[in-house]
N, C-alpha and C positions, 0 to 999 in steps of 0.2 A: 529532594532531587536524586540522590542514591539509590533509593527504592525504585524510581521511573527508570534510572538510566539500568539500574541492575535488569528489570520486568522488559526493557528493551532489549538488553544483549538476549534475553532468552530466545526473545521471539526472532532474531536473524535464521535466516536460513529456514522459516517458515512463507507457507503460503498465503495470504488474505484479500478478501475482498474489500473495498477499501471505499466508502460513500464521500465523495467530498461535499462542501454546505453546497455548493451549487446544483446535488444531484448526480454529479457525472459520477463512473463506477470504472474502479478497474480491478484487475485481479493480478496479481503477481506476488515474486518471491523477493521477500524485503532483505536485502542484501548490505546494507550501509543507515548510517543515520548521522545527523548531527544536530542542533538545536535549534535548527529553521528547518528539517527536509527530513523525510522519510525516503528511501532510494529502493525502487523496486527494477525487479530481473524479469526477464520472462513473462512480459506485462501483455496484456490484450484490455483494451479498452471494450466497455462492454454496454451497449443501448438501451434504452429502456425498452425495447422488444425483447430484450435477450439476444440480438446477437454480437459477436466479437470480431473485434479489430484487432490483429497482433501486432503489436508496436514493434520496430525493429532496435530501439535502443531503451539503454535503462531509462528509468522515470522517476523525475526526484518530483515530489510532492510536499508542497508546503506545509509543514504542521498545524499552522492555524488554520486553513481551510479543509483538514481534514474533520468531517464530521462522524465519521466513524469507521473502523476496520473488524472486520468478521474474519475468524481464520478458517481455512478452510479445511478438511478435510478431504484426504484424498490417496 
């Protein structure tokens, strides 16, 4: 569990795109964490067309339903 939570603190204050299992996609800046949630900044929810919704508040995301996170580059 040290090596996750260490590979965690690194990624704060990065950006990612973020798949949850059910498909849905967001993009923001992961800003907080704890061992149910990931908490992202600066979020836009994103469709499968590609287009975005900018969320107006942060967005905590349940770690089990996350299916994966892409960082982004930018």
């Amino acid at each position: 569990m040290a090596r996750r939570d260490r590979l965690i603190r690194e990624a704060e204050r990065v950006r990612f795109l973020v798949t949850m299992a059910d498909e849905e996609a967001f993009d923001g800046v992961l800003v907080d964490w704890d061992e149910g949630h990931f908490i992202l900044a600066d979020v836009s929810s994103i469709a499968s067309n590609g287009d975005r919704l900018h969320l107006d508040d942060d967005l905590w995301l349940p770690r089990p339903r996350i299916k994966y996170m892409q960082r982004v580059r930018g």
